[in-house]
C-alpha positions as CSV (number, residue, x, y, z in Angstrom):
1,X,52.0,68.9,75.0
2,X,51.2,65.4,76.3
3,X,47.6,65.0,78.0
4,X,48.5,64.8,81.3
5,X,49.7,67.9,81.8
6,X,48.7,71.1,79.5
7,X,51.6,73.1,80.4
8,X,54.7,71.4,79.4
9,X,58.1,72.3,81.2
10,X,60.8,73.6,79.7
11,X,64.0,71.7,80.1
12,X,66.1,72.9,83.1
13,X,70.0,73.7,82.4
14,X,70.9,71.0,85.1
15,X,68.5,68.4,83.3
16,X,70.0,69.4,79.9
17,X,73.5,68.6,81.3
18,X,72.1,65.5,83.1
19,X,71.2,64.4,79.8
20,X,74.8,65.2,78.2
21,X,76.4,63.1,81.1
22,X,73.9,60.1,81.0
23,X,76.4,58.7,78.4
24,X,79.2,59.0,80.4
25,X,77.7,58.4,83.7
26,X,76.2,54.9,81.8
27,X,79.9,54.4,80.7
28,X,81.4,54.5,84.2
29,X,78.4,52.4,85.7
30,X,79.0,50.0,83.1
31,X,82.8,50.1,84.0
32,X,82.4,49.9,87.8
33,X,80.1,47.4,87.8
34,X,81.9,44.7,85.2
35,X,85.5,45.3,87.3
36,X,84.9,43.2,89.9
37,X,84.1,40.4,87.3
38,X,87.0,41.2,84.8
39,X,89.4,41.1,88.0
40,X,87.8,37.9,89.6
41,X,87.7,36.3,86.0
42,X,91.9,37.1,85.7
43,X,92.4,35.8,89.0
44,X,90.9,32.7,88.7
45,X,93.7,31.9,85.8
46,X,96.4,32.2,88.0
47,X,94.6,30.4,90.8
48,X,93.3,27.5,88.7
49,X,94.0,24.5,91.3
50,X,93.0,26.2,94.3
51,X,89.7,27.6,92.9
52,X,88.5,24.2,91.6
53,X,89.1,23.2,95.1
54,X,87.2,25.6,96.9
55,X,84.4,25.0,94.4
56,X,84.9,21.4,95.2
57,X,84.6,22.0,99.0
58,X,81.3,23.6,98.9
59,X,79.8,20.6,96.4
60,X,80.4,22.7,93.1
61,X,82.5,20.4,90.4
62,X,85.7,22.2,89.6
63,X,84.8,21.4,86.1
64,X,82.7,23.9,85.8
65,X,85.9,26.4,86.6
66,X,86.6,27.3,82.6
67,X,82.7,28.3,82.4
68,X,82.8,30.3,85.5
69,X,85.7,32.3,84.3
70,X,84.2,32.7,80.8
71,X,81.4,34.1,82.3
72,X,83.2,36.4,84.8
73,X,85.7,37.5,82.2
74,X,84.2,37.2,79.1
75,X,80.8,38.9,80.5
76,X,82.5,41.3,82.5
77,X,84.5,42.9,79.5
78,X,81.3,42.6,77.2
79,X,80.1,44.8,79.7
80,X,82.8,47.3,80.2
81,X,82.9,47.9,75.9
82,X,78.9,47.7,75.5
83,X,78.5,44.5,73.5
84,X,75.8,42.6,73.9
85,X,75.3,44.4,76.9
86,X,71.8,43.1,78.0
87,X,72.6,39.5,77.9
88,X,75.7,39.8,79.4
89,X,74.2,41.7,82.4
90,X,71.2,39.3,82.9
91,X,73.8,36.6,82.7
92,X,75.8,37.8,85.4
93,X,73.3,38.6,87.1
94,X,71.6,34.7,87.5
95,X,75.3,34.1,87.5
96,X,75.6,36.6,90.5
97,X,72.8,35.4,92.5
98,X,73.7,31.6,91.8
99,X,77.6,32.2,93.3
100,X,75.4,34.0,96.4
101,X,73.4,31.3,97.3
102,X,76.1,28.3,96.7
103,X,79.1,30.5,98.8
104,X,77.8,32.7,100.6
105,X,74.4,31.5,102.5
106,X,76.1,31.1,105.8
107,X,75.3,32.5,109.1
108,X,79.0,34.2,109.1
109,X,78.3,37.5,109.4
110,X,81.1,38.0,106.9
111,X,79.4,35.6,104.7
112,X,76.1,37.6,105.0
113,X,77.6,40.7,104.1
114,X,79.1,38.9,100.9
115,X,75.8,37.3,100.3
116,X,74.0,40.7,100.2
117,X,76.8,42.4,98.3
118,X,75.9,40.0,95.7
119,X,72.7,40.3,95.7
120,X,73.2,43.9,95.3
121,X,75.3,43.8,92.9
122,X,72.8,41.9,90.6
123,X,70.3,44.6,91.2
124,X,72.6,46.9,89.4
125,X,73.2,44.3,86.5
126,X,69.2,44.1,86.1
127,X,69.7,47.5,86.1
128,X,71.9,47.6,83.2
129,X,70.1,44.8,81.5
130,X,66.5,47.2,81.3
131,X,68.6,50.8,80.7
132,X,70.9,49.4,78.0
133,X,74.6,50.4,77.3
134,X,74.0,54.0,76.4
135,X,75.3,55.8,73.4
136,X,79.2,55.3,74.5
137,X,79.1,51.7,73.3
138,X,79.3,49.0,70.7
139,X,75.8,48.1,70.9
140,X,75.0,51.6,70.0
141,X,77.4,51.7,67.3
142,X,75.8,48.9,66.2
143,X,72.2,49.6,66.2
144,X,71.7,47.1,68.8
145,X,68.7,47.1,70.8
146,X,68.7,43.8,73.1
């Protein structure tokens, strides 16, 4: 009984299986969200010259290419297998909303719509970042907690 409200619930059969899925539903989350990174991340390899250029044509130094695909690949598999899943996500996410304001604050509508993907798509990694990795990880295997 908790004092705000005297008459406990009991758990409902569709919360009890909520609650046996969270772990997988986390899991899947966790993979959707990091593929777009791990894919980017790979491409990037085989498109080394032509990426540093881009970056170059928008005033980002092509240098910084090898950290950008660390970040995209390294932090989107730490994702996917739950290691340090919280840093990872908060890093991608400033990462996220960096790559959004320095590509994709244009008024091309296509541009827009990339900007707010973005942007959207680092609400889901803050997401991450607060809930954790759930059981179905190496963090949890672990004992992890940040």
């Amino acid at each position: 009984m908790n004092c705000f409200n005297p008459y406990p619930k009991k758990r409902t059969e569709l919360e009890t299986q909520n609650g046996q899925a969270q772990p997988w539903i986390l899991l899947a989350g966790r993979f959707l969200l990091a593929l777009m990174f791990v894919l980017a991340g790979y491409d990037k390899i085989g498109g080394f010259e032509g990426t540093q250029q881009y970056m170059a044509s928008v005033g980002v130094p092509g240098a910084l290419l090898p950290l950008v695909i660390l970040a995209e690949l390294g932090g989107g598999l730490a994702i996917v297998f739950g290691l340090l899943t919280r840093v990872a996500s908060a890093g991608l996410a400033i990462f996220t909303i960096l790559a959004a304001l320095l590509f994709h604050a244009d008024s091309d509508y296509v541009q827009q719509l990339l900007f707010m993907k973005n942007i959207s798509v680092a609400g889901g990694l803050l997401i991450l970042a607060a809930a954790g990795p759930g059981r179905i990880s190496i963090d949890h295997k672990l004992g992890w907690r940040w």
